[in-house]
N, C-alpha and C positions, 0 to 999 in steps of 0.2 A: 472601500469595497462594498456592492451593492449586495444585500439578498436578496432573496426570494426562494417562495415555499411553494412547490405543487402538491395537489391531491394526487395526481397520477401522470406519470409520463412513462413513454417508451423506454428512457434510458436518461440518465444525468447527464452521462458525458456526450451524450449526440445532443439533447437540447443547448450544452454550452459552447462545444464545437459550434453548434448553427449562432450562436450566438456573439462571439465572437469572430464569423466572416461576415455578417451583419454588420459590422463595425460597434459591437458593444464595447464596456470597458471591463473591467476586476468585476468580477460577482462570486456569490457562493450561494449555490442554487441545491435545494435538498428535495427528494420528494417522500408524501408518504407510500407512496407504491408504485415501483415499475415494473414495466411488463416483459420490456424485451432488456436489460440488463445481457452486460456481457464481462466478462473477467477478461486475465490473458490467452493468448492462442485463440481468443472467439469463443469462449466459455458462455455458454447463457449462465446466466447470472440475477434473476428476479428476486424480487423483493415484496414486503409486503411492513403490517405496523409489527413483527417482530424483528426487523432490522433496521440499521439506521443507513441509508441512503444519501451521499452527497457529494457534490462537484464543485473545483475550487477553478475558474478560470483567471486566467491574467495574461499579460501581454509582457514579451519580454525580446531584448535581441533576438535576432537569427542567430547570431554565433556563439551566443552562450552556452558552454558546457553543461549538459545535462545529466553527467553521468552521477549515478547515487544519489538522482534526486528522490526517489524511489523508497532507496534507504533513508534517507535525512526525513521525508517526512513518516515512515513507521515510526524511528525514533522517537519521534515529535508525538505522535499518537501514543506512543505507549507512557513517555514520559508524562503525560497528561493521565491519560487512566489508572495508569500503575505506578508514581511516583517513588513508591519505595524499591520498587524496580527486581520484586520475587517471583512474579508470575506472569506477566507478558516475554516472551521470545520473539524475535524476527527471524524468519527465514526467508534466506537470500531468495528471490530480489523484490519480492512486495507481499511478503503474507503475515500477518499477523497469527503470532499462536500465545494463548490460553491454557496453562497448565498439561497444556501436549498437546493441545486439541485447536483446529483453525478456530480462530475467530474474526477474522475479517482480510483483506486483501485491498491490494490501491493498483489502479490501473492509469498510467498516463499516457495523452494524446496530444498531439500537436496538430498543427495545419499552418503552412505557409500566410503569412499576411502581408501587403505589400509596405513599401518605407521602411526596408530591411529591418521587422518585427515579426516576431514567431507568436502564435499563437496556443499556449500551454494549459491542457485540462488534466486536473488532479481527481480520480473518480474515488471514493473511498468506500467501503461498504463494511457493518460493523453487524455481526449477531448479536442482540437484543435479550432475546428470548432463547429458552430449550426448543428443542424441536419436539413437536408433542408426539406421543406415543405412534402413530398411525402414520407416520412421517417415514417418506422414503429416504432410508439414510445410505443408498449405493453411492449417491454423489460425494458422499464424506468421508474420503479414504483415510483421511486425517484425523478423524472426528470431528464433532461438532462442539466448537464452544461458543457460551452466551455471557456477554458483558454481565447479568445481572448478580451473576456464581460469585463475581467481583466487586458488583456494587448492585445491592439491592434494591437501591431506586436510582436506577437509573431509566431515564427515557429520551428520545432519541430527541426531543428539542432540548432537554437539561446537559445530555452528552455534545450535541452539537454547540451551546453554547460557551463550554467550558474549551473546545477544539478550537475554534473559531479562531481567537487571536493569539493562541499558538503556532497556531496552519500561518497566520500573516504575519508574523514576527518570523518564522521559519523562514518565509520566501523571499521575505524582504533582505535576510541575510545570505542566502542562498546565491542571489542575483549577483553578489557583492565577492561570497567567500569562498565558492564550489562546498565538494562536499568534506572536505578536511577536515574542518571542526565535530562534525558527526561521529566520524572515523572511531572513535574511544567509544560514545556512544553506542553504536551499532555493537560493537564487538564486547560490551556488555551483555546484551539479552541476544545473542548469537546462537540461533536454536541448530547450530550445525555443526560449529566449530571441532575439531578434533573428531569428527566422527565420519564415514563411509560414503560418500554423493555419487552419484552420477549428475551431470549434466551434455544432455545432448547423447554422442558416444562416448564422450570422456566422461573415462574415473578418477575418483581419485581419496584423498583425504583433504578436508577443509578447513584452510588452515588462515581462514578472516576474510579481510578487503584490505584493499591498498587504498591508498587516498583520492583517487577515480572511482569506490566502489566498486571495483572488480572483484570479485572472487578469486582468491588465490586457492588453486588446489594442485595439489602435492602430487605428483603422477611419477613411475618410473624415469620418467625423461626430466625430474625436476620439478620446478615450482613453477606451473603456467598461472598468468590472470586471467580469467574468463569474463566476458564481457558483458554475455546476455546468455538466455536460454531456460528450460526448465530444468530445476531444479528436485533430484530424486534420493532420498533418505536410501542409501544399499544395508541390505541384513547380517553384511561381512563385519567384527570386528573391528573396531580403530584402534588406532595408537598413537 
């Protein structure tokens, strides 16, 4: 897989998208600042040197199942930064949280390619740094957390380089195994589990993933899997 480093781009995952209907191959393309960044739903999402910025393209079937690829790779992320595995949480379906507090979030993209090949971007985006005083913190419902609370030197080319052949070891079995093997993983740093969600109009209590990555949530009518959607922490009581 190729790298490459920019000083500034619009977005990771639209230079690697373009890059991959170009006819490129596997890259992992980071930058130190973008402009127009976007999360899910169309979130703007910018960047600057107190986050770490970057996009994992590759080429894979059309028909490969993608479900919990999402999960498999927070997993993977967290398993790398947090090895002992006390302070990183996942919440369902791509956020990284930090002691309660977001710290980073993965957005994937695809685009048809032709010779029945998909073309699949991994966008990841990781807090670095505190947010400094004077910092507008509306956008941070969640709070704001900073890889460094975790690892004092850390920097986003030392962080990158530790991710790097985790992310490709990941994908390379991903291709092969779906998300099954994860499945124990995930529901280890499970930042939802047993406790009140909404997603969408449905509520309910969350009660893991199945081996698709689905979200099981518990509703009067039973145990649905849920597919996709945002995901909302309710202030009701679990059990």
């Amino acid at each position: 897989m190729d790298r490459r480093h920019l000083a500034e781009c619009g977005s990771t995952n639209t230079e690697a998208l373009a890059h991959l209907r170009e006819g490129g191959g596997p890259l992992l393309l980071s930058a130190a600042r973008q402009t127009a960044g976007r999360g899910r739903l169309g979130r703007a999402w910018q960047s600057d040197d107190a986050a770490l910025t970057f996009s994992v393209a590759l080429l894979l079937p059309a028909e490969l199942d993608l479900s919990g690829l999402s999960l498999a790779v927070g997993c993977t992320v967290a398993d790398v930064l947090d090895p002992a595995g006390g302070r990183i949480r996942l919440k369902w379906p791509n956020d990284l949280f930090l002691d309660g507090a977001k710290l980073g979030g993965i957005l994937i993209e695809t685009v048809p390619l032709p010779a029945g090949r998909r073309g699949v971007v991994i966008g990841i985006g990781l807090n670095l740094l505190p947010l400094p005083p004077e910092a507008d913190r509306t956008a941070f419902a969640s709070g704001h957390a900073a890889l460094r609370s975790l690892d004092p030197a850390a920097t986003a080319a030392a962080t990158l380089d530790r991710l790097a052949p985790a992310l490709r070891a990941l994908l390379a079995d991903f291709a092969g195994l779906g998300f099954a093997p994860w499945q124990p993983a995930f529901e280890r740093r499970d930042l939802t589990l047993g406790r009140s969600v909404r997603v969408g109009e449905r509520s309910g209590i969350a009660r893991g993933v199945n081996e698709r990555g689905e979200l099981l949530l518990e509703t009067a009518e039973g145990l649905q899997p849920v597919g996709g959607g945002e995901l909302s922490l309710r202030l009701e009581p679990s059990s």
